[in-house]
mmCIF file of the N, C-alpha and C atoms, coordinates in Angstrom:
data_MODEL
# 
_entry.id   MODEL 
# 
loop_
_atom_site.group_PDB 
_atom_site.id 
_atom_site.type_symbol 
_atom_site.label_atom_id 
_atom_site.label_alt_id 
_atom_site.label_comp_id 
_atom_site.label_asym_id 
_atom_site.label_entity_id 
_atom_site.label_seq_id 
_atom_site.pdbx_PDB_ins_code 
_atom_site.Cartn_x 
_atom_site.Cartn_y 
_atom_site.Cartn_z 
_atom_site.occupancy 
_atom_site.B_iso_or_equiv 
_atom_site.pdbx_formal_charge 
_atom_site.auth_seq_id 
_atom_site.auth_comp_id 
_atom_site.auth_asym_id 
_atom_site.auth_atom_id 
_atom_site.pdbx_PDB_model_num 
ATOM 1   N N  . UNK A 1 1  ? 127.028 14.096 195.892 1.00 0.00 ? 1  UNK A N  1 
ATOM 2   C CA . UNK A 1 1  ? 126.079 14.989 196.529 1.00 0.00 ? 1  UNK A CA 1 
ATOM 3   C C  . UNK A 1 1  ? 124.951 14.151 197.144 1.00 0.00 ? 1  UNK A C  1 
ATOM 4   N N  . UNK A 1 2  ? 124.506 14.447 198.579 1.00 0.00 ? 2  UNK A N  1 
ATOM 5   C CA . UNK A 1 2  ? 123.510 14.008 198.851 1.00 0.00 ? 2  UNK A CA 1 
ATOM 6   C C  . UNK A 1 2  ? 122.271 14.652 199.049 1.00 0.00 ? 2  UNK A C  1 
ATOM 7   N N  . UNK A 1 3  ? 121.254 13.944 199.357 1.00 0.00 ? 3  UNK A N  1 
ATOM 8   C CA . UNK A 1 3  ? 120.259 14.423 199.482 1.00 0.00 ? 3  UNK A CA 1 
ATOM 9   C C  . UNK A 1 3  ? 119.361 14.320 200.503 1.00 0.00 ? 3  UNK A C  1 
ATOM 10  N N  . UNK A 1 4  ? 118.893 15.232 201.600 1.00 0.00 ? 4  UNK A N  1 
ATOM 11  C CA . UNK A 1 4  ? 118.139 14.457 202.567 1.00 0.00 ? 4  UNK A CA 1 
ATOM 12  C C  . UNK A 1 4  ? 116.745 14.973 202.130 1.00 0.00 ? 4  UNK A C  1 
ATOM 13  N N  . UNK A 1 5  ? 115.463 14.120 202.171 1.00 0.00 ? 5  UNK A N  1 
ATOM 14  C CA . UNK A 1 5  ? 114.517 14.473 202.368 1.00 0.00 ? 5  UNK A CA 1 
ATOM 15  C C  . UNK A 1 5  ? 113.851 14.664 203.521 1.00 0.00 ? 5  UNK A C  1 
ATOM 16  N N  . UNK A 1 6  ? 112.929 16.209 203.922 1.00 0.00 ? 6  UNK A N  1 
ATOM 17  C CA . UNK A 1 6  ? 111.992 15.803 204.951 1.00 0.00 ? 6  UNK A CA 1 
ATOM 18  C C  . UNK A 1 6  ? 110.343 15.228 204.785 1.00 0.00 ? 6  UNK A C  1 
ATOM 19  N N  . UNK A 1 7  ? 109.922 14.564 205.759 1.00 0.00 ? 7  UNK A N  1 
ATOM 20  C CA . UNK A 1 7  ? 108.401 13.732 204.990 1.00 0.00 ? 7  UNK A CA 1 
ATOM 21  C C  . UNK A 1 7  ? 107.754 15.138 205.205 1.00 0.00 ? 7  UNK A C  1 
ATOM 22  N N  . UNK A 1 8  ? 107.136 15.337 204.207 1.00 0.00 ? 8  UNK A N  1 
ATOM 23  C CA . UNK A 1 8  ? 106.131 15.799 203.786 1.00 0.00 ? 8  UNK A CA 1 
ATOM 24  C C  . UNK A 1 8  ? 104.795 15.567 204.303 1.00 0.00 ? 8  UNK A C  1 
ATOM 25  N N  . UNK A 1 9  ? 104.250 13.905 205.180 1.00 0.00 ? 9  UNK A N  1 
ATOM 26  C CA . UNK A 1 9  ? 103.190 13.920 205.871 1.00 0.00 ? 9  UNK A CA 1 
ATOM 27  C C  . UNK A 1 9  ? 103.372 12.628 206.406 1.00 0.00 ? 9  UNK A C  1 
ATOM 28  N N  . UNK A 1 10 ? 102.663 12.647 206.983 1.00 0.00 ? 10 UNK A N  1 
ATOM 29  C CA . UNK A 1 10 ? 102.908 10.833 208.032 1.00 0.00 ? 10 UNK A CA 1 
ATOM 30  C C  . UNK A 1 10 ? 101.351 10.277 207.693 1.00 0.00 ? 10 UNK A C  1 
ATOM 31  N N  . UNK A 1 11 ? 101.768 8.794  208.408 1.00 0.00 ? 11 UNK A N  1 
ATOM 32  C CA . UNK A 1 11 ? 100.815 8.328  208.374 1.00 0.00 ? 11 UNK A CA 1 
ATOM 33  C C  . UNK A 1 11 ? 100.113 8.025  210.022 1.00 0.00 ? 11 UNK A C  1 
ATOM 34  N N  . UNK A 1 12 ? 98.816  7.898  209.843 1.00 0.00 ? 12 UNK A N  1 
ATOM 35  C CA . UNK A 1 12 ? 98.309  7.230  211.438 1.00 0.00 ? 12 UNK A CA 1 
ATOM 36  C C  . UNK A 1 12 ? 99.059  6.804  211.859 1.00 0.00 ? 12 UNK A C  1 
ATOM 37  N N  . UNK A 1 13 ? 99.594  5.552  211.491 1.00 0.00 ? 13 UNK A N  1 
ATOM 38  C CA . UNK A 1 13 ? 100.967 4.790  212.633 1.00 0.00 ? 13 UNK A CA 1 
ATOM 39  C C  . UNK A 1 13 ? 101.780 6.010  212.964 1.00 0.00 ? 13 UNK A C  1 
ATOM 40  N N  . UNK A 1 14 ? 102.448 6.929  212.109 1.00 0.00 ? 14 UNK A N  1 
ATOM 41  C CA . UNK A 1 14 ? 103.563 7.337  212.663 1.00 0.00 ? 14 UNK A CA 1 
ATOM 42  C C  . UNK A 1 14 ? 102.823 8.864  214.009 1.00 0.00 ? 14 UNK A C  1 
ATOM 43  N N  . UNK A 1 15 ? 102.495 9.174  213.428 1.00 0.00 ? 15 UNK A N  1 
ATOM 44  C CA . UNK A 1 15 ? 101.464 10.127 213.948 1.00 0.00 ? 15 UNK A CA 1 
ATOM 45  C C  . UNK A 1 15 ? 101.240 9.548  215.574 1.00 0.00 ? 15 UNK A C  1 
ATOM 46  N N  . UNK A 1 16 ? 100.569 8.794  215.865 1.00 0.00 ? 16 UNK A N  1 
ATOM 47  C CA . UNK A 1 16 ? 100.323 7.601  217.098 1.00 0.00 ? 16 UNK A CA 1 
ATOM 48  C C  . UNK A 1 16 ? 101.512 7.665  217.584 1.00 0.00 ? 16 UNK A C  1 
ATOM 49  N N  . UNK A 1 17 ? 102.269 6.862  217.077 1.00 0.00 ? 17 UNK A N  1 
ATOM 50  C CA . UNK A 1 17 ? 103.965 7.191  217.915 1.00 0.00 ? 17 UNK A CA 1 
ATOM 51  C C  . UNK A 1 17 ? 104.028 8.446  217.971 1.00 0.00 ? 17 UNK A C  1 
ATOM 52  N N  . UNK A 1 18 ? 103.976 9.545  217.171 1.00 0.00 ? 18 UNK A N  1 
ATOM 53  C CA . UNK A 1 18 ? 104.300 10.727 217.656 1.00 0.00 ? 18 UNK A CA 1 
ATOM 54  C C  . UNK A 1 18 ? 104.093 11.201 218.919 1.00 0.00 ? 18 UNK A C  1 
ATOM 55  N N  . UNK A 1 19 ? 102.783 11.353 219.024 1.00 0.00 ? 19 UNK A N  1 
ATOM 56  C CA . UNK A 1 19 ? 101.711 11.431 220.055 1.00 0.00 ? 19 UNK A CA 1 
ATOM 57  C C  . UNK A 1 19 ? 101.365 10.804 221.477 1.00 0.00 ? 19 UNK A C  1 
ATOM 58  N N  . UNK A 1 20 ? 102.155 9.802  221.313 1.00 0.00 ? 20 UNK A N  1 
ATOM 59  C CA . UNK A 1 20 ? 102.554 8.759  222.581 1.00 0.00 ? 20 UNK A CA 1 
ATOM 60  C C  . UNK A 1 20 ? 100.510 7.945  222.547 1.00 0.00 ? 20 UNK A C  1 
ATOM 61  N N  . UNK A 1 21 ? 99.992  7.687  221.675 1.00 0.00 ? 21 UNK A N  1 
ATOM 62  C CA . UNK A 1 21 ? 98.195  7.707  221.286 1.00 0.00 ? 21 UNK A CA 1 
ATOM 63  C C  . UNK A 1 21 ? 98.733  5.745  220.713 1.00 0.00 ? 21 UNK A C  1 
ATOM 64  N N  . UNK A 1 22 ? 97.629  5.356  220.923 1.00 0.00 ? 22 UNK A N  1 
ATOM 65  C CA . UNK A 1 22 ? 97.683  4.067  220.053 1.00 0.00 ? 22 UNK A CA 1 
ATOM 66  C C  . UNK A 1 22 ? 96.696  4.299  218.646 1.00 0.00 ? 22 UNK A C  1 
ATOM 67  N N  . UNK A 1 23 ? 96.910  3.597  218.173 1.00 0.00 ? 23 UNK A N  1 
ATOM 68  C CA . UNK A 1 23 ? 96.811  3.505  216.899 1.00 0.00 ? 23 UNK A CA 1 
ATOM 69  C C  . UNK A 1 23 ? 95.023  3.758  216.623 1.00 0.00 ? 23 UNK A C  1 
ATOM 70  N N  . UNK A 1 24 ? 94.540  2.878  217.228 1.00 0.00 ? 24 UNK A N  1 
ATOM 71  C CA . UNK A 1 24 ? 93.242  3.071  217.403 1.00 0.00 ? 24 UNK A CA 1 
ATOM 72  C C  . UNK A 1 24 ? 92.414  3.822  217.891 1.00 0.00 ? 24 UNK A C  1 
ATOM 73  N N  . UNK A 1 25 ? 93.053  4.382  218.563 1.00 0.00 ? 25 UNK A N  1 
ATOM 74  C CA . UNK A 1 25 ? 92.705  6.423  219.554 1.00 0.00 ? 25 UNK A CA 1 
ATOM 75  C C  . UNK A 1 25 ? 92.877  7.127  218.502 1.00 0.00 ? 25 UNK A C  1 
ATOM 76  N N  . UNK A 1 26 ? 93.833  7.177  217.342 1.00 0.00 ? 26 UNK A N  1 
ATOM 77  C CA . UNK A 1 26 ? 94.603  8.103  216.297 1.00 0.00 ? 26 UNK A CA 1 
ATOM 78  C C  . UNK A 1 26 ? 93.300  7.746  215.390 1.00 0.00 ? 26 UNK A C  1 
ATOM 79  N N  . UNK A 1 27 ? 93.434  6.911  215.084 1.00 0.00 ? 27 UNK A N  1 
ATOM 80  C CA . UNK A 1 27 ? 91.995  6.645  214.155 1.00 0.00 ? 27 UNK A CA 1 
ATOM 81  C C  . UNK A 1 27 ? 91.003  7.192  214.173 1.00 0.00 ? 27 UNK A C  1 
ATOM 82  N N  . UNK A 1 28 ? 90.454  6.985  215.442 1.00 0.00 ? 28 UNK A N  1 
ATOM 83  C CA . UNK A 1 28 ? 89.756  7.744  216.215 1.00 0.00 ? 28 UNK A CA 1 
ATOM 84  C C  . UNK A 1 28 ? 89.424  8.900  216.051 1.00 0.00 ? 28 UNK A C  1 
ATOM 85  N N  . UNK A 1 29 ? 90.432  9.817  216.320 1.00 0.00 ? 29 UNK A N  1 
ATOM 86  C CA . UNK A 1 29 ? 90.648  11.232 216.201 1.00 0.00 ? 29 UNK A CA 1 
ATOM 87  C C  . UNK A 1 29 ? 90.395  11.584 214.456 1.00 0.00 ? 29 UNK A C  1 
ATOM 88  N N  . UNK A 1 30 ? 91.234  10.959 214.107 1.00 0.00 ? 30 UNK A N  1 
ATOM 89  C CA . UNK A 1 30 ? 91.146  10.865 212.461 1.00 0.00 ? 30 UNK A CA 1 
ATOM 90  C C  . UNK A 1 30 ? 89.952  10.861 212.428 1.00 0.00 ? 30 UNK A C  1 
ATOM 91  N N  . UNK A 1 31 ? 88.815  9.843  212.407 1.00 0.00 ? 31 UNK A N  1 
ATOM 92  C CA . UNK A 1 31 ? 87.539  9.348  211.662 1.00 0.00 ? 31 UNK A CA 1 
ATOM 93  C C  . UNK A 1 31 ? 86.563  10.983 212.695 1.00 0.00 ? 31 UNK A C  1 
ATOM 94  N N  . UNK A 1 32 ? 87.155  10.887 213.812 1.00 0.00 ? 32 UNK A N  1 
ATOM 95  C CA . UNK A 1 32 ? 86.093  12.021 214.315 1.00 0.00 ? 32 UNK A CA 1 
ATOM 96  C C  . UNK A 1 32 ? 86.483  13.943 214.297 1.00 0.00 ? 32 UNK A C  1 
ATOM 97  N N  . UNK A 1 33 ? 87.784  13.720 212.933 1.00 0.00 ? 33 UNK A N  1 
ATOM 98  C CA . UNK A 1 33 ? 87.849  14.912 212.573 1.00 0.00 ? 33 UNK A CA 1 
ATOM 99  C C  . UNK A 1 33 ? 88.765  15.825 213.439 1.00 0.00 ? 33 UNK A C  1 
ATOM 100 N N  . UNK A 1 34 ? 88.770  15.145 214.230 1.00 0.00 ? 34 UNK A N  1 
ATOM 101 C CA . UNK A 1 34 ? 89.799  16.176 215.017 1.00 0.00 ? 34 UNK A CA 1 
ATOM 102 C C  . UNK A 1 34 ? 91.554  16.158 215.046 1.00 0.00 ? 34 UNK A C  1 
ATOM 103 N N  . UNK A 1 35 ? 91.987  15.176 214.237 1.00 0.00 ? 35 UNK A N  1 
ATOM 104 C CA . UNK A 1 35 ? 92.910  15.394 213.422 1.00 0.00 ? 35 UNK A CA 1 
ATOM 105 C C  . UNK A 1 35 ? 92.748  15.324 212.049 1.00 0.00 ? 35 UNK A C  1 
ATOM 106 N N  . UNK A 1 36 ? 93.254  16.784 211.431 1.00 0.00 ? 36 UNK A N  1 
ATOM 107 C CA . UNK A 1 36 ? 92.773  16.440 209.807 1.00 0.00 ? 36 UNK A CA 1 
ATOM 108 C C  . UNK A 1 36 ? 93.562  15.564 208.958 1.00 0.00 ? 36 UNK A C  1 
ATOM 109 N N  . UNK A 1 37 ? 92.745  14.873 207.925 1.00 0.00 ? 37 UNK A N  1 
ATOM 110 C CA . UNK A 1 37 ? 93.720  14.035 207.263 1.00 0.00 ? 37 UNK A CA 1 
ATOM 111 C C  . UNK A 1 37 ? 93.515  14.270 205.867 1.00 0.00 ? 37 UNK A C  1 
ATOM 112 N N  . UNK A 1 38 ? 94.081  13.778 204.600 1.00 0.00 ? 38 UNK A N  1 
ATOM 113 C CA . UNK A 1 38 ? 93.583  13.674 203.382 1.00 0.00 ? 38 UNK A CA 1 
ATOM 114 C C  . UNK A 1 38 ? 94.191  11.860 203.235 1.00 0.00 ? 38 UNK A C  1 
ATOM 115 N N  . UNK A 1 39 ? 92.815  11.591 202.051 1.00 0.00 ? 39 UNK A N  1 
ATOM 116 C CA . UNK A 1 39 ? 93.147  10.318 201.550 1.00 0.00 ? 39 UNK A CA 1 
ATOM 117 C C  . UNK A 1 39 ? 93.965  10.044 200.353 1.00 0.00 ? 39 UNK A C  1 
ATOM 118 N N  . UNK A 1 40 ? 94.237  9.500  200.336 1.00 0.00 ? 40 UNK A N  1 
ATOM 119 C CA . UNK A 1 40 ? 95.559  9.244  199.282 1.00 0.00 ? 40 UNK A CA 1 
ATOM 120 C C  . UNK A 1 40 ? 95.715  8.087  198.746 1.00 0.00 ? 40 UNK A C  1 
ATOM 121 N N  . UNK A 1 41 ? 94.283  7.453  198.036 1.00 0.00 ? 41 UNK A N  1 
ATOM 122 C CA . UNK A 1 41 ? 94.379  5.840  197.430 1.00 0.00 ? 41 UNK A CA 1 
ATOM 123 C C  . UNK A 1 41 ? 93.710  5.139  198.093 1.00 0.00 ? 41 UNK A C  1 
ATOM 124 N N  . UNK A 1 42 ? 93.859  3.952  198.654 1.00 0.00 ? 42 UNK A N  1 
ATOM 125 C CA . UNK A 1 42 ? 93.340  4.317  200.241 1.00 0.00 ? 42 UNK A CA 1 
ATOM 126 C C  . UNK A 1 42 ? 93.699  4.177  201.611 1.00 0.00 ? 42 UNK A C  1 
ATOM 127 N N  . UNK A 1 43 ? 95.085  5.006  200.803 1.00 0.00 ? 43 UNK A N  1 
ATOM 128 C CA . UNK A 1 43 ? 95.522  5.358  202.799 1.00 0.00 ? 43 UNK A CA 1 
ATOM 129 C C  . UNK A 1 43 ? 95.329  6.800  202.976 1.00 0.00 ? 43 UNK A C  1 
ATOM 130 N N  . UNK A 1 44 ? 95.276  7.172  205.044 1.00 0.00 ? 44 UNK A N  1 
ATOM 131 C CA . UNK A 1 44 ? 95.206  8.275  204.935 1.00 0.00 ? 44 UNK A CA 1 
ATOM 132 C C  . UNK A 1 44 ? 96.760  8.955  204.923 1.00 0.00 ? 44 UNK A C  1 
ATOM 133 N N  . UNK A 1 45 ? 96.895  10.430 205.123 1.00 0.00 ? 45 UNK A N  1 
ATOM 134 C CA . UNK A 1 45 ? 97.647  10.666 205.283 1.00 0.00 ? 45 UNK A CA 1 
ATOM 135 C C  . UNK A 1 45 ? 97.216  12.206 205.617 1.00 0.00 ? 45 UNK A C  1 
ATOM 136 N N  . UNK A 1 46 ? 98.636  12.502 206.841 1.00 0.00 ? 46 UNK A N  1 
ATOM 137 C CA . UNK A 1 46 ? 98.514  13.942 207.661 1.00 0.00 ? 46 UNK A CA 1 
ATOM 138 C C  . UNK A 1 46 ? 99.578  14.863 207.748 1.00 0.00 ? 46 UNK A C  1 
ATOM 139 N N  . UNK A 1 47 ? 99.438  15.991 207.350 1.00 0.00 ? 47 UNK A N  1 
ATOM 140 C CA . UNK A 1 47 ? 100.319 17.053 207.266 1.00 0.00 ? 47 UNK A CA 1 
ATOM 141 C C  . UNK A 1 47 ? 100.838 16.827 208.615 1.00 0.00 ? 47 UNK A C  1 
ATOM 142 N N  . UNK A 1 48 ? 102.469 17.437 209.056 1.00 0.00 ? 48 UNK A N  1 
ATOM 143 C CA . UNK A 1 48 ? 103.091 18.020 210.073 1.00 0.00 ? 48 UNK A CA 1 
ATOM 144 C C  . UNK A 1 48 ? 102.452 19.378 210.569 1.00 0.00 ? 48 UNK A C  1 
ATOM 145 N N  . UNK A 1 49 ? 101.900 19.673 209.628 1.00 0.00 ? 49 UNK A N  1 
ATOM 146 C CA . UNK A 1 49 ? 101.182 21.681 210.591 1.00 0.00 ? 49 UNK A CA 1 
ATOM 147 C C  . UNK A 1 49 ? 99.823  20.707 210.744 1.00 0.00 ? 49 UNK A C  1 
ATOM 148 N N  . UNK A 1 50 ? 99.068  19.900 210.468 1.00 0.00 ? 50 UNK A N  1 
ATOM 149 C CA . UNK A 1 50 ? 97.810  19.703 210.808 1.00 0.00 ? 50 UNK A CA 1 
ATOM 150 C C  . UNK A 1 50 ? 97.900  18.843 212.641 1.00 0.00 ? 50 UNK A C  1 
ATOM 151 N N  . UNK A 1 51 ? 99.295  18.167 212.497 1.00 0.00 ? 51 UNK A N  1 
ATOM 152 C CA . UNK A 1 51 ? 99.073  17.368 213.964 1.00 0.00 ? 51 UNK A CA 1 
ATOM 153 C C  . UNK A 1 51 ? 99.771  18.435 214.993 1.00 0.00 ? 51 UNK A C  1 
ATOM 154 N N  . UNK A 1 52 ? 100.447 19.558 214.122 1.00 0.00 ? 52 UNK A N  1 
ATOM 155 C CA . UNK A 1 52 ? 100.881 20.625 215.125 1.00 0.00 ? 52 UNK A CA 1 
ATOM 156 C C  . UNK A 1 52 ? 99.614  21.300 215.635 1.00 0.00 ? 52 UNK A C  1 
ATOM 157 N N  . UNK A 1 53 ? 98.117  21.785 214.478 1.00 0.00 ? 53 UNK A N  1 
ATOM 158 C CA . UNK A 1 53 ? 97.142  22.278 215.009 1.00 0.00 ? 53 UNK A CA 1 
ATOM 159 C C  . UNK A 1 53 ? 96.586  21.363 216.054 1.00 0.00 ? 53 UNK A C  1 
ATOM 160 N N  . UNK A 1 54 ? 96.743  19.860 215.967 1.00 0.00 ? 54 UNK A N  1 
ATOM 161 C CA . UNK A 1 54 ? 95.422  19.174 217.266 1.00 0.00 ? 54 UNK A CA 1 
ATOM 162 C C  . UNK A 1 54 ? 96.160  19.437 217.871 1.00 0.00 ? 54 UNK A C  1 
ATOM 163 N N  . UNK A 1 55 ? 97.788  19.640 218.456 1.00 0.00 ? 55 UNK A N  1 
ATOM 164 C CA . UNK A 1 55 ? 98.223  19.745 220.247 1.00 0.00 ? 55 UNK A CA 1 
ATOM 165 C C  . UNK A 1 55 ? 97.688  21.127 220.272 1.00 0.00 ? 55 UNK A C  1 
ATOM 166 N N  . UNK A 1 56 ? 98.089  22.088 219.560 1.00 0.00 ? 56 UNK A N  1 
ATOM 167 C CA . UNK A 1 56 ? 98.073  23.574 219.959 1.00 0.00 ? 56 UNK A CA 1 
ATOM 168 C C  . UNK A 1 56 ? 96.030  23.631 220.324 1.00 0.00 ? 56 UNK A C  1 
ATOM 169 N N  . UNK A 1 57 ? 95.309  23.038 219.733 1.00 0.00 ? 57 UNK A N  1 
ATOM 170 C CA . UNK A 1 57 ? 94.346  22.925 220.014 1.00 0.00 ? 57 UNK A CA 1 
ATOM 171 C C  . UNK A 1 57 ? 93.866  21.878 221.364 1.00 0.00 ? 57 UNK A C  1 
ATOM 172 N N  . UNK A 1 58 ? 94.577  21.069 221.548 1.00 0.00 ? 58 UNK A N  1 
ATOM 173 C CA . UNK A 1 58 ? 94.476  20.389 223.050 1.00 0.00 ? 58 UNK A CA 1 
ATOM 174 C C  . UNK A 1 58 ? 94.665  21.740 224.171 1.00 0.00 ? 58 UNK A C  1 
ATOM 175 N N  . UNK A 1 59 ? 96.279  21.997 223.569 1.00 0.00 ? 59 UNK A N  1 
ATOM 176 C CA . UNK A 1 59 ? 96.378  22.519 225.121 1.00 0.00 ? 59 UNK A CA 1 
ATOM 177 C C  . UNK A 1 59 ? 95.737  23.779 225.110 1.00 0.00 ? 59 UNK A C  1 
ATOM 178 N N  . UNK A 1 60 ? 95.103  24.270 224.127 1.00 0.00 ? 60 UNK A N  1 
ATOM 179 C CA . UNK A 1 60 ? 94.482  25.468 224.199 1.00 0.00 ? 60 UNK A CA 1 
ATOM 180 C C  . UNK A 1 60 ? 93.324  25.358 225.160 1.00 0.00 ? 60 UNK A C  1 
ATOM 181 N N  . UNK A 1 61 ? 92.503  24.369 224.771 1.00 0.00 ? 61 UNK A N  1 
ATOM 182 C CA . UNK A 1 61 ? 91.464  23.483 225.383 1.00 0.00 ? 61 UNK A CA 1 
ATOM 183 C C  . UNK A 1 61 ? 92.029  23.562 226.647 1.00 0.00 ? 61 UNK A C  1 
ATOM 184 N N  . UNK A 1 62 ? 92.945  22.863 227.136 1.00 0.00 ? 62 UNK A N  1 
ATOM 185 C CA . UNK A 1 62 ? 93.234  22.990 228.808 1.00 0.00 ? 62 UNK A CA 1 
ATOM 186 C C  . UNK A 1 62 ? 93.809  23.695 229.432 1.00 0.00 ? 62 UNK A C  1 
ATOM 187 N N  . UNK A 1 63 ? 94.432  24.980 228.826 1.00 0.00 ? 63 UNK A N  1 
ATOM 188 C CA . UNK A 1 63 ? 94.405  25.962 229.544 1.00 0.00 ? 63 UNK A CA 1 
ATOM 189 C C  . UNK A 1 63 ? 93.008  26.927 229.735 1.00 0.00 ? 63 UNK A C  1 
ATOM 190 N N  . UNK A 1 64 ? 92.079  26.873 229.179 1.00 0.00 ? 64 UNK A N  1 
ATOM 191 C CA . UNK A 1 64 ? 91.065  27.517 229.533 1.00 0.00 ? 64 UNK A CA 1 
ATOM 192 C C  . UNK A 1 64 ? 90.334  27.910 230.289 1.00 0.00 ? 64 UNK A C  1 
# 
């Protein structure tokens, strides 16, 4: 039997690749709140519905 897992949350790096963002823009966003994160030791780490809220919140922003 196997098992697949799905991640549960990413990190900045992966997030950044997600996002087509460099790493240091993601940070960015991170440190200025506009992607939420929680800390975890001391790395951060970000839900999949939280980086779904910053696009839905971008493009909300530019359709306006």
């Amino acid at each position: 039997m196997e098992f697949q897992f799905s991640k549960k949350w990413y990190t900045p790096a992966e997030v950044a690749a997600m996002l087509g963002f460099g790493l240091s823009k993601t940070k960015l966003l991170i440190a200025m709140r506009e992607i939420r994160s929680v800390k975890v030791g001391a790395h951060r780490r970000i839900l999949p519905e939280w980086v779904d809220e910053y696009i839905e919140h971008c493009t909300h922003q530019d359709s306006a």
